[in-house]
PDB file as gemmi writes it, atoms N, CA and C in Angstrom:
CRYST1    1.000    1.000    1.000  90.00  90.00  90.00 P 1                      
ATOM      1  N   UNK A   1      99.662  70.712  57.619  1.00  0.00           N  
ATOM      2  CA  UNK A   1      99.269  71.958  58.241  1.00  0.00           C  
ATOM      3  C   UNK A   1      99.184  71.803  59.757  1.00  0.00           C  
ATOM      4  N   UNK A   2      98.848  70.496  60.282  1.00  0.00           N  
ATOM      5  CA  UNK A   2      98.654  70.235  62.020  1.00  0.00           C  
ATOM      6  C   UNK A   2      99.537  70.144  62.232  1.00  0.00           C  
ATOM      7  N   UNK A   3     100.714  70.080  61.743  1.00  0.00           N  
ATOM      8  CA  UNK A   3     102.179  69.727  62.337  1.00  0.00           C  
ATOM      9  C   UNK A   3     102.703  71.337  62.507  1.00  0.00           C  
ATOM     10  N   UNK A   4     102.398  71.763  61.363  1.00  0.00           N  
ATOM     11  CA  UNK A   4     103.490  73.146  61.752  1.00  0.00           C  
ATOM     12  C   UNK A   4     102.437  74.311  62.664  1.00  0.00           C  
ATOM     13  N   UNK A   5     101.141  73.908  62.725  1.00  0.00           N  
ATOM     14  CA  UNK A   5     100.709  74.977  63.814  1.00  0.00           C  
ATOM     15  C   UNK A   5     100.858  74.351  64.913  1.00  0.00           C  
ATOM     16  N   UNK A   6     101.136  72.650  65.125  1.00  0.00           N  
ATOM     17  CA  UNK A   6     101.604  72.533  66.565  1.00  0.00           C  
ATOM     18  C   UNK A   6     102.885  72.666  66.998  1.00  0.00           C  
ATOM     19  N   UNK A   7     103.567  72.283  65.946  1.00  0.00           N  
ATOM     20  CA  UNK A   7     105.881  72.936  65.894  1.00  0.00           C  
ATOM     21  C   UNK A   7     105.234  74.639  66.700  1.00  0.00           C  
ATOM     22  N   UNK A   8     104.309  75.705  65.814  1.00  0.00           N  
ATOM     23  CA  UNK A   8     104.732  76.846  65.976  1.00  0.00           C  
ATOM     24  C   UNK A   8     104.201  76.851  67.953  1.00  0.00           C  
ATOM     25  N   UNK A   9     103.035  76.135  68.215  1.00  0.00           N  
ATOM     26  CA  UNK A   9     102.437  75.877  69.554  1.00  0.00           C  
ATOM     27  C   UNK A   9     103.460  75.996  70.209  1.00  0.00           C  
ATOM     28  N   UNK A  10     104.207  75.037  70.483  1.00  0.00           N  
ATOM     29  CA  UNK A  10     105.703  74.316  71.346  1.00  0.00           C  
ATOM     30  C   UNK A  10     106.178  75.589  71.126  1.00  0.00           C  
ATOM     31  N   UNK A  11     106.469  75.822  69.848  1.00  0.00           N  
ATOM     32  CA  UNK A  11     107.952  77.307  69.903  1.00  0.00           C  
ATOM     33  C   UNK A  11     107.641  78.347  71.260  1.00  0.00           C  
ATOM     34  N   UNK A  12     106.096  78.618  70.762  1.00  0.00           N  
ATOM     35  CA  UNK A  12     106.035  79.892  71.156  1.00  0.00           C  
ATOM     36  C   UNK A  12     105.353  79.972  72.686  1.00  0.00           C  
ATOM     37  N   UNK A  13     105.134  78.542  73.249  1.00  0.00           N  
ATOM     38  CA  UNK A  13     105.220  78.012  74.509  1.00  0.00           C  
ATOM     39  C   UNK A  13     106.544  77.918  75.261  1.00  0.00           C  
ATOM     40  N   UNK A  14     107.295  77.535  74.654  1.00  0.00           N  
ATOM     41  CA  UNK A  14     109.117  77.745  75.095  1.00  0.00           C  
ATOM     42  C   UNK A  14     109.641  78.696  75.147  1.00  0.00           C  
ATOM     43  N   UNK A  15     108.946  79.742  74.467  1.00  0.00           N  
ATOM     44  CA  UNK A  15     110.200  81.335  74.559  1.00  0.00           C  
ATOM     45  C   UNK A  15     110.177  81.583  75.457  1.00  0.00           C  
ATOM     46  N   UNK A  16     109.285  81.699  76.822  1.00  0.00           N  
ATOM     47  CA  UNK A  16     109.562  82.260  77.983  1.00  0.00           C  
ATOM     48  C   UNK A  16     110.435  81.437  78.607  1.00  0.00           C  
ATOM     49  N   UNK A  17     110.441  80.487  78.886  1.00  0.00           N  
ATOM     50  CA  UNK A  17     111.280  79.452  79.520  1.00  0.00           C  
ATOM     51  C   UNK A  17     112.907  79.753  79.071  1.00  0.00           C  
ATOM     52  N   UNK A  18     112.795  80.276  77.332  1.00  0.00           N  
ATOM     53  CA  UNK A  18     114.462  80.625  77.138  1.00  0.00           C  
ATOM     54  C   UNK A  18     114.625  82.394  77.167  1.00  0.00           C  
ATOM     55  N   UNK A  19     114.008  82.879  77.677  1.00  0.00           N  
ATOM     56  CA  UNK A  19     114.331  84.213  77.693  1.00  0.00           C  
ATOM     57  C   UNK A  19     114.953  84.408  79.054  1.00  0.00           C  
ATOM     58  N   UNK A  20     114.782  83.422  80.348  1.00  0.00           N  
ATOM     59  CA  UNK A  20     115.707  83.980  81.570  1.00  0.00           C  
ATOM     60  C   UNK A  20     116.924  83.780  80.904  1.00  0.00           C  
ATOM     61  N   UNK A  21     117.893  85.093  81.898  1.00  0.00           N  
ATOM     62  CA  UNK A  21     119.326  84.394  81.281  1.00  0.00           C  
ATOM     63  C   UNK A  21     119.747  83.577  82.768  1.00  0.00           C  
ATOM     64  N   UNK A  22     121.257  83.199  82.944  1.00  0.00           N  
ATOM     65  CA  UNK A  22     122.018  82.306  83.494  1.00  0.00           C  
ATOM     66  C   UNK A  22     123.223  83.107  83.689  1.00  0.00           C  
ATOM     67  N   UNK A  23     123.406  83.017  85.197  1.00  0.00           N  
ATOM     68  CA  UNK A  23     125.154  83.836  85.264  1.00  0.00           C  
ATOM     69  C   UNK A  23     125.551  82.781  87.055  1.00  0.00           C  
ATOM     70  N   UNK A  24     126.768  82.861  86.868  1.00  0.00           N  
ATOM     71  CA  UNK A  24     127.408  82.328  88.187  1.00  0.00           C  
ATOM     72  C   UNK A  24     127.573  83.875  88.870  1.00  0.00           C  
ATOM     73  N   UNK A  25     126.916  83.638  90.357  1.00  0.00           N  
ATOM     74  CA  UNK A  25     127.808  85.020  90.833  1.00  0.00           C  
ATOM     75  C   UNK A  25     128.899  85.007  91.470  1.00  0.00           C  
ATOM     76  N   UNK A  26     129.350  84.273  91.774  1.00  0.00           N  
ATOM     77  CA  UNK A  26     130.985  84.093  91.964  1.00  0.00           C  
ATOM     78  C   UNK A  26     131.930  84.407  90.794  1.00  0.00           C  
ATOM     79  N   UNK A  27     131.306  85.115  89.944  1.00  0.00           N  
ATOM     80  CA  UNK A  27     132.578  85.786  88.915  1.00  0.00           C  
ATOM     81  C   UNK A  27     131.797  87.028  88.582  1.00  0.00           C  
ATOM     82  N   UNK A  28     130.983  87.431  89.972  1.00  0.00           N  
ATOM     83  CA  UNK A  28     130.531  89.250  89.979  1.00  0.00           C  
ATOM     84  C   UNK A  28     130.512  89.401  90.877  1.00  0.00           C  
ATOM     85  N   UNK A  29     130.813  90.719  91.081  1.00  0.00           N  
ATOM     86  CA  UNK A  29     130.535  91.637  92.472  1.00  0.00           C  
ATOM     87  C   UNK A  29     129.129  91.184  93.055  1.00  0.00           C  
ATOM     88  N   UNK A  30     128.792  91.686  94.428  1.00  0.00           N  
ATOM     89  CA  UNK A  30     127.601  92.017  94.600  1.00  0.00           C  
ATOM     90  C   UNK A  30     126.772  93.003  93.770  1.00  0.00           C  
ATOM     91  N   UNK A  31     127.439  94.388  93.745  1.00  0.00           N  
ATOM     92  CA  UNK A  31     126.872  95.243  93.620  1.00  0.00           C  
ATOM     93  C   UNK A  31     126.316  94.975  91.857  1.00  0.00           C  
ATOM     94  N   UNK A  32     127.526  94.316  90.634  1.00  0.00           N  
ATOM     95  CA  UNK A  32     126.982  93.918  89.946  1.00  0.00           C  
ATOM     96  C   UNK A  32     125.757  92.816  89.739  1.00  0.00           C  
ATOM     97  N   UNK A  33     126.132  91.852  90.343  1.00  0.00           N  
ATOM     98  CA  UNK A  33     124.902  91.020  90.740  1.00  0.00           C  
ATOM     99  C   UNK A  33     123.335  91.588  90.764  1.00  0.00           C  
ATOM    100  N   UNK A  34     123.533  92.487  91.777  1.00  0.00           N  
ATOM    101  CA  UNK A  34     122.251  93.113  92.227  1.00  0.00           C  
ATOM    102  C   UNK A  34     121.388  93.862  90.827  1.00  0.00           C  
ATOM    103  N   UNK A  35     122.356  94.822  90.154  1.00  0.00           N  
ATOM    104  CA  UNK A  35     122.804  95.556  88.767  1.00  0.00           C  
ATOM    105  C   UNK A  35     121.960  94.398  87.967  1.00  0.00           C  
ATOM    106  N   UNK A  36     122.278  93.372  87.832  1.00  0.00           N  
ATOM    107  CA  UNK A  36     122.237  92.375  86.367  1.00  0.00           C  
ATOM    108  C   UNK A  36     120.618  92.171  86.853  1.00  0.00           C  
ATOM    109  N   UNK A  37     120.143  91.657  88.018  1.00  0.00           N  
ATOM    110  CA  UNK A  37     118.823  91.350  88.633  1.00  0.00           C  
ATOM    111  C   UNK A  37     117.521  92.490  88.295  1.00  0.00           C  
ATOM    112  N   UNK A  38     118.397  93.587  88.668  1.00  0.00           N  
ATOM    113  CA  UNK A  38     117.182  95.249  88.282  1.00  0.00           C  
ATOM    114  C   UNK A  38     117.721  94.916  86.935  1.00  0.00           C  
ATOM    115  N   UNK A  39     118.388  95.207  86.284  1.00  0.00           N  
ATOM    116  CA  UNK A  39     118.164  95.920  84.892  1.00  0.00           C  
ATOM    117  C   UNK A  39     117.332  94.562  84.511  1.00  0.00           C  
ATOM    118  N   UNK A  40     117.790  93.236  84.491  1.00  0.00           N  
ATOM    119  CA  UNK A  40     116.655  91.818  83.285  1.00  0.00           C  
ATOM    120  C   UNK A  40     115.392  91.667  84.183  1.00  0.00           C  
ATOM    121  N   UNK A  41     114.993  91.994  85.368  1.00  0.00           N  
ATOM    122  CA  UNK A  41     113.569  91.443  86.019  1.00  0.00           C  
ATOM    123  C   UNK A  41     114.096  90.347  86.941  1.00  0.00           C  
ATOM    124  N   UNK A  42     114.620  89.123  85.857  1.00  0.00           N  
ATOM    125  CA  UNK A  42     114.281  88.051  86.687  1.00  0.00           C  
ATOM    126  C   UNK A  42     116.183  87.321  85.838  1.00  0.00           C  
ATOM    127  N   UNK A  43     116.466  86.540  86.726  1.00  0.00           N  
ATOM    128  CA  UNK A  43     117.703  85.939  86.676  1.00  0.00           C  
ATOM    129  C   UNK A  43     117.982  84.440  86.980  1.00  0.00           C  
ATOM    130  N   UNK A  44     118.604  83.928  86.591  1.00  0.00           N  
ATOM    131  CA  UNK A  44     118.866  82.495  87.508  1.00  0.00           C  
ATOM    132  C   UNK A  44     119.938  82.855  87.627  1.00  0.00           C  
ATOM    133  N   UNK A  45     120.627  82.341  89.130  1.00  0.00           N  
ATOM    134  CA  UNK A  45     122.160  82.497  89.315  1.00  0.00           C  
ATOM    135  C   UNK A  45     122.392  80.792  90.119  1.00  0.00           C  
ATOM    136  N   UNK A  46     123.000  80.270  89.243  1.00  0.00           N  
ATOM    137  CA  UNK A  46     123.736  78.527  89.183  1.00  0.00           C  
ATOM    138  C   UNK A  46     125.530  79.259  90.017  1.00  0.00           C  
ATOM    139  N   UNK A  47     125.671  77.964  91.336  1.00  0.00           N  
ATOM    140  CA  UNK A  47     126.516  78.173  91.563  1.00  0.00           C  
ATOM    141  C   UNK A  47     127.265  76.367  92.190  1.00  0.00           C  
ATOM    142  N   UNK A  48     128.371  76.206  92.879  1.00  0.00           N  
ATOM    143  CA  UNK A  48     128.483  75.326  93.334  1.00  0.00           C  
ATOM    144  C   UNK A  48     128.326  75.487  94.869  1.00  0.00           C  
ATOM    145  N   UNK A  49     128.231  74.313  95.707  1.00  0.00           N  
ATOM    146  CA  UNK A  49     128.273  74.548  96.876  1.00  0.00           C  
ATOM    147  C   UNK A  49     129.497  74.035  97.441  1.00  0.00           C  
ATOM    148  N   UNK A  50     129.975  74.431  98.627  1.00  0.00           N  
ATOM    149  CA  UNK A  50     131.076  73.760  98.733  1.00  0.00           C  
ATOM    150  C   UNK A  50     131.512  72.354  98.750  1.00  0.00           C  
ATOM    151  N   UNK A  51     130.461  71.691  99.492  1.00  0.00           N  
ATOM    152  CA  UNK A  51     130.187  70.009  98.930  1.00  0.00           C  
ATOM    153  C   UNK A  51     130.746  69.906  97.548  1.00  0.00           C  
ATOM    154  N   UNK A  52     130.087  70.694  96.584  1.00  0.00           N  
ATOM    155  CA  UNK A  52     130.492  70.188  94.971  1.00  0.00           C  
ATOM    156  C   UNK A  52     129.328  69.993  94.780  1.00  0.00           C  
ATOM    157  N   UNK A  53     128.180  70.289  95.265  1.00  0.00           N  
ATOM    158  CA  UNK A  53     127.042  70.242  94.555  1.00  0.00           C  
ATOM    159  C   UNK A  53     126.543  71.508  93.721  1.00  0.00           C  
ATOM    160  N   UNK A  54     125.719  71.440  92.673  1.00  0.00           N  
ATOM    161  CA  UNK A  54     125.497  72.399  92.141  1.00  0.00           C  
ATOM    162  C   UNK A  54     124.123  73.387  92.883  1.00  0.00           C  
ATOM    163  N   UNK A  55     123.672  74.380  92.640  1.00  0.00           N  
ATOM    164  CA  UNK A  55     123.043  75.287  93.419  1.00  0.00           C  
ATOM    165  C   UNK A  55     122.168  76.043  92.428  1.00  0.00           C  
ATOM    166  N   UNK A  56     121.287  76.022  91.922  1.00  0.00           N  
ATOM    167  CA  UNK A  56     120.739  76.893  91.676  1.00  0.00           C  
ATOM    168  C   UNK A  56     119.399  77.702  91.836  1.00  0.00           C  
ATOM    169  N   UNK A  57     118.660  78.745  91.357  1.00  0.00           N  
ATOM    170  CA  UNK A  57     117.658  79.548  91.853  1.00  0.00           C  
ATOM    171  C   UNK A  57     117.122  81.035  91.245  1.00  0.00           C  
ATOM    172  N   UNK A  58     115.841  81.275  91.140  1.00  0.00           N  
ATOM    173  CA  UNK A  58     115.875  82.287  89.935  1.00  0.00           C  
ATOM    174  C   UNK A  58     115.784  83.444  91.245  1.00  0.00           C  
ATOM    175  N   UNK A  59     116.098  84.645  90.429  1.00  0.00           N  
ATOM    176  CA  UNK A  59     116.365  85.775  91.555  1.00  0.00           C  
ATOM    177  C   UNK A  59     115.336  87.247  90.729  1.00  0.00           C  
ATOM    178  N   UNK A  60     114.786  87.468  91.527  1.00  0.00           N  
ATOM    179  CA  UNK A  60     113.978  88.769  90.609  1.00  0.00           C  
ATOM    180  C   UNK A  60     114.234  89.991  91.098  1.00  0.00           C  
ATOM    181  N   UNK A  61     113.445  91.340  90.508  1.00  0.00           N  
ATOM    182  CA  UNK A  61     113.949  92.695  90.786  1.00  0.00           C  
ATOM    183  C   UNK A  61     112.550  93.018  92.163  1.00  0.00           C  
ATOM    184  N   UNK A  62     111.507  92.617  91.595  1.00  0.00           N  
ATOM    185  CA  UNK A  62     110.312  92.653  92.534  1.00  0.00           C  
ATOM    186  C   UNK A  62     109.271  91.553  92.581  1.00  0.00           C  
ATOM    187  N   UNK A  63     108.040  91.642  93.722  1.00  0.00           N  
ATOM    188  CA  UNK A  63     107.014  90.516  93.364  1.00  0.00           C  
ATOM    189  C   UNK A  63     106.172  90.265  92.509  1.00  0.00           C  
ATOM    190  N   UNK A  64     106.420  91.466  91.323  1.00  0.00           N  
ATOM    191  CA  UNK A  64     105.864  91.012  90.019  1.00  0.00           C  
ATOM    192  C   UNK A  64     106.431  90.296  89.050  1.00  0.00           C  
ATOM    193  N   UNK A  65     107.630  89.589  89.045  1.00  0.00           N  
ATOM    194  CA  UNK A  65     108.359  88.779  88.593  1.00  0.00           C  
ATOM    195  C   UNK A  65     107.742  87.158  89.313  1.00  0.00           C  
ATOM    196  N   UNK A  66     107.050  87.482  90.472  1.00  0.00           N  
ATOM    197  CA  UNK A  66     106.691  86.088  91.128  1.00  0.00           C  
ATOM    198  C   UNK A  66     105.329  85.826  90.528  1.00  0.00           C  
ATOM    199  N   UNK A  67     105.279  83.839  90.633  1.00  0.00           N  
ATOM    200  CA  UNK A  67     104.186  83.386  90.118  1.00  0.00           C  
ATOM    201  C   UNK A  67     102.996  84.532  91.340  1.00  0.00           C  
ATOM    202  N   UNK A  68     101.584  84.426  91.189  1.00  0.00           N  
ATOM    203  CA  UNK A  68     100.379  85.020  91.913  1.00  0.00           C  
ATOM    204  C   UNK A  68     100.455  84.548  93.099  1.00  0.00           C  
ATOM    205  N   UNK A  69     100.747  82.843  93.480  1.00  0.00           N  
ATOM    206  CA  UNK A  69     100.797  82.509  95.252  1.00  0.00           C  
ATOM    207  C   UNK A  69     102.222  82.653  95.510  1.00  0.00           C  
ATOM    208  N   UNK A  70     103.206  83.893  95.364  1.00  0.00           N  
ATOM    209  CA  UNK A  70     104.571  83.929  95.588  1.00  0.00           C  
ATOM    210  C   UNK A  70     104.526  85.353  95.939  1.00  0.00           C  
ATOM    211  N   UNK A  71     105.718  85.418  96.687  1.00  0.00           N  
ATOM    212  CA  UNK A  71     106.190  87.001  96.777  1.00  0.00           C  
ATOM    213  C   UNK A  71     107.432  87.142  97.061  1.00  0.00           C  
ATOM    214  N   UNK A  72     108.222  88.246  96.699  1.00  0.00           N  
ATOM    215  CA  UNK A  72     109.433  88.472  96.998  1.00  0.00           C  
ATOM    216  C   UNK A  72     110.474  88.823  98.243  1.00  0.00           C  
ATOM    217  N   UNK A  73     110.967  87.699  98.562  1.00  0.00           N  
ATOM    218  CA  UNK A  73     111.830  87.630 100.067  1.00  0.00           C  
ATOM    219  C   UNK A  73     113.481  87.808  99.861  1.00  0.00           C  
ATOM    220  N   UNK A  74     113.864  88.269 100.908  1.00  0.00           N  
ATOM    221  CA  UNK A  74     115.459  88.369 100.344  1.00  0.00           C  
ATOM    222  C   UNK A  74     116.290  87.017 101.071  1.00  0.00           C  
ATOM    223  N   UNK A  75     117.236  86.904 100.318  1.00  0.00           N  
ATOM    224  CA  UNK A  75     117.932  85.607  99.818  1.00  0.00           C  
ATOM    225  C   UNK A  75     119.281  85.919  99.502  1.00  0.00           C  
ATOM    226  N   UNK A  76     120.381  85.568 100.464  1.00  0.00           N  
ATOM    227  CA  UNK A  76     122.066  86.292 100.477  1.00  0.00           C  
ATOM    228  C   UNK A  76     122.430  84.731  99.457  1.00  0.00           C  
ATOM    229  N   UNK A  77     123.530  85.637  98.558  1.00  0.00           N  
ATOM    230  CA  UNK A  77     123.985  84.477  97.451  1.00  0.00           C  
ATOM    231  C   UNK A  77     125.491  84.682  97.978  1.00  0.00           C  
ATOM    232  N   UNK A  78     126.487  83.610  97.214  1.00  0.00           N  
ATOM    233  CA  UNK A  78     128.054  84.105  97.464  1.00  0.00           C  
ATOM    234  C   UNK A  78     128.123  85.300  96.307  1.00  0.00           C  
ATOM    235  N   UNK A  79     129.077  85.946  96.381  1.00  0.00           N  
ATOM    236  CA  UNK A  79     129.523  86.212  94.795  1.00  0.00           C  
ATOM    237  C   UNK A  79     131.178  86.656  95.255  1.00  0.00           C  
ATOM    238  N   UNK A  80     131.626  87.263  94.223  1.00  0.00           N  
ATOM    239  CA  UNK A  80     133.337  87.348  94.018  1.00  0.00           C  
ATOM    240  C   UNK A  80     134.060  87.916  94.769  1.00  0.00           C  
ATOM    241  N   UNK A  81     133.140  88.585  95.675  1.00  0.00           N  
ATOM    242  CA  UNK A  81     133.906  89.957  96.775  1.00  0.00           C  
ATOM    243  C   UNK A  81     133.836  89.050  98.018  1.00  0.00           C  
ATOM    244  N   UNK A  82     133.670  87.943  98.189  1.00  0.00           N  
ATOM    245  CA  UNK A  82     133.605  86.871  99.535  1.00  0.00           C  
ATOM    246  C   UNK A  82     132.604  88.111 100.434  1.00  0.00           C  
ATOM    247  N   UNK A  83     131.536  87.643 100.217  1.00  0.00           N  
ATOM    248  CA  UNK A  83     130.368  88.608 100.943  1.00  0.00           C  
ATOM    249  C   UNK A  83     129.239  88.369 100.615  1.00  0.00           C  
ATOM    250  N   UNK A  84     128.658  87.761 101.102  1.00  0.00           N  
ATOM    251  CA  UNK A  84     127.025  87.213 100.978  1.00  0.00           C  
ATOM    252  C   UNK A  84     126.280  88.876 100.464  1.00  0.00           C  
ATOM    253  N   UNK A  85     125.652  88.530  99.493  1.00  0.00           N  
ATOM    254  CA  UNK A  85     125.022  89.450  98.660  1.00  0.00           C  
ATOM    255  C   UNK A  85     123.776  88.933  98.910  1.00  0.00           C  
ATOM    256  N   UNK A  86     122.632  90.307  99.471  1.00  0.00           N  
ATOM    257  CA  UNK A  86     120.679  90.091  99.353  1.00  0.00           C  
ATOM    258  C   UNK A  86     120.237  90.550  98.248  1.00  0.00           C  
ATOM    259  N   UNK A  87     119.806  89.262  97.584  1.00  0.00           N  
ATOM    260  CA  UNK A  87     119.172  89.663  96.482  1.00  0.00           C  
ATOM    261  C   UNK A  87     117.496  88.998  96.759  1.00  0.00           C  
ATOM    262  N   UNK A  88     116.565  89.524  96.075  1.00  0.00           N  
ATOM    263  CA  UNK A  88     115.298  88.982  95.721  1.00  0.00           C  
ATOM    264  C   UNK A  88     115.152  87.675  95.227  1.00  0.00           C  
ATOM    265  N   UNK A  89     113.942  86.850  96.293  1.00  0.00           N  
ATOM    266  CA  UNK A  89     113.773  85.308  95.344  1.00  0.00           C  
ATOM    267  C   UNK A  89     112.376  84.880  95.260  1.00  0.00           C  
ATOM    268  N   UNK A  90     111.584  84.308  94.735  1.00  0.00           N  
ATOM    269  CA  UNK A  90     110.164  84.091  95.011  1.00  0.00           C  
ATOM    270  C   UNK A  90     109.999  83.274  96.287  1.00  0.00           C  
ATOM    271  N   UNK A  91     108.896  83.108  96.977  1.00  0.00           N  
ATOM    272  CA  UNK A  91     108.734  82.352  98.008  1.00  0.00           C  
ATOM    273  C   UNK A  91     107.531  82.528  98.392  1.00  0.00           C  
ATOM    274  N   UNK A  92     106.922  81.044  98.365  1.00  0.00           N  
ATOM    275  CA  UNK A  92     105.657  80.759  98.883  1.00  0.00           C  
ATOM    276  C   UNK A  92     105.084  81.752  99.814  1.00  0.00           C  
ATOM    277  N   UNK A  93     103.633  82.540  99.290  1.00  0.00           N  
ATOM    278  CA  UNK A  93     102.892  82.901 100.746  1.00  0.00           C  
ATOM    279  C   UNK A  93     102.524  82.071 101.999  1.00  0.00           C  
ATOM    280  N   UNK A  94     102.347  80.751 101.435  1.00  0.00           N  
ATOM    281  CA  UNK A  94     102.260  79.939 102.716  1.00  0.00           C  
ATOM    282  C   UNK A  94     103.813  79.886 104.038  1.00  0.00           C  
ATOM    283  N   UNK A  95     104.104  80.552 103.718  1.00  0.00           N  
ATOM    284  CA  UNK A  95     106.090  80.920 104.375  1.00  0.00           C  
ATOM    285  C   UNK A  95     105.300  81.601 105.143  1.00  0.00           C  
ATOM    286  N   UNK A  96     104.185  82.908 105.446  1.00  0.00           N  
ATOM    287  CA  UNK A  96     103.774  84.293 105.528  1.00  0.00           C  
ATOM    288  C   UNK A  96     103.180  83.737 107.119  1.00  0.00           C  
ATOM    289  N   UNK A  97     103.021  82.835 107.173  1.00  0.00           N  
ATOM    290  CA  UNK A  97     102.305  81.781 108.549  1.00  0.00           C  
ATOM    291  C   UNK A  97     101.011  83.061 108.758  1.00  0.00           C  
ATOM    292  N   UNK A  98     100.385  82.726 108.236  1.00  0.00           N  
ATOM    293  CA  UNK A  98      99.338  83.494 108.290  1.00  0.00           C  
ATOM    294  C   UNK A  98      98.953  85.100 108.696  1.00  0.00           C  
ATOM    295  N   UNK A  99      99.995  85.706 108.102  1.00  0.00           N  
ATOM    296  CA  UNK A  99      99.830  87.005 108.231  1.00  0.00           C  
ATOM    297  C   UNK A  99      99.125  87.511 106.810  1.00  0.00           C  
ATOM    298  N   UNK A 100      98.601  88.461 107.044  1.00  0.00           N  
ATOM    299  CA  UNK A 100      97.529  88.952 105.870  1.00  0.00           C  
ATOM    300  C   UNK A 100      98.395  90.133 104.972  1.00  0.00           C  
ATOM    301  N   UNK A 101      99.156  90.868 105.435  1.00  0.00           N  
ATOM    302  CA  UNK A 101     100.296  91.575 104.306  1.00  0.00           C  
ATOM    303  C   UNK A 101     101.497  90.773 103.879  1.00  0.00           C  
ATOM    304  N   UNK A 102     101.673  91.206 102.725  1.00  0.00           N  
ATOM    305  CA  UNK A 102     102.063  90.332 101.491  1.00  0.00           C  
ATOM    306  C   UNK A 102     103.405  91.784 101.634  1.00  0.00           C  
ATOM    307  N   UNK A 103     104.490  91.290 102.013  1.00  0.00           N  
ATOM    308  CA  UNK A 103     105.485  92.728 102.045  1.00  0.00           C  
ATOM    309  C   UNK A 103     105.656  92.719 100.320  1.00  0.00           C  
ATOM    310  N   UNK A 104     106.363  94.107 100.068  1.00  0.00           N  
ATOM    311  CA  UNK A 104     106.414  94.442  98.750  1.00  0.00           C  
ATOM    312  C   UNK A 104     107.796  95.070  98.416  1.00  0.00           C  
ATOM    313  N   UNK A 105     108.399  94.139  98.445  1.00  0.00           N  
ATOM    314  CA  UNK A 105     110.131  94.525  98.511  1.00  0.00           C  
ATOM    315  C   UNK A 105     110.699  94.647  97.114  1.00  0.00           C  
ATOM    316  N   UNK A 106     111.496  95.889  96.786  1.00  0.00           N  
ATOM    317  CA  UNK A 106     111.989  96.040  95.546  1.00  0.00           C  
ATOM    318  C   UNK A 106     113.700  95.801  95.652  1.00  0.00           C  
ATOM    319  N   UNK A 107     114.012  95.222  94.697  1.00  0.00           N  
ATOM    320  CA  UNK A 107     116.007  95.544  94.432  1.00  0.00           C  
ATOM    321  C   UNK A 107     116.617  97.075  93.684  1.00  0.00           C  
TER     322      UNK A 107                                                      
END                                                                             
């Protein structure tokens, strides 16, 4: 019985972790990009860099997608139209250098 209420523990500790999805945006528009970010909340978009390193980063619709000491800043990605696309990313309030408004930016 301790085994399968701690199996069900783990499961149902992991679903959030597998509910972001995963997309490259270099095989979308911006405007889709932006599209895929509002309609799911929150996104990871994995890309390469030109080095050949890999890149990745979760992207949200607003700062309620961010942990409580985070808020939403904009963040240009590549994608398919060769055009740096602003999308939403979390980012430390300590970034804010001590300003007392917390901006409240939507996609």
């Amino acid at each position: 019985m301790k085994t399968i209420v701690a199996t069900l523990v783990f499961v149902i500790a992991a679903t959030p972790a597998l509910a972001i999805s995963r997309y490259n945006p270099l095989s979308m528009t911006c405007e889709k990009a932006r599209a895929t970010v509002h309609r799911q909340g929150a996104v990871i978009f994995r890309w390469t860099s030109p080095r050949g390193l890999p890149i990745y980063d979760r992207f949200v619709r607003n700062s309620g997608y961010c942990d409580v000491n985070q808020y939403a800043e904009w963040k240009n990605i590549p994608t398919r139209d060769d055009r740096t696309c602003p999308v939403l990313n979390c980012q430390s309030i300590d970034n804010l250098d001590g300003t007392f408004i917390i901006p409240n930016r939507r996609l």
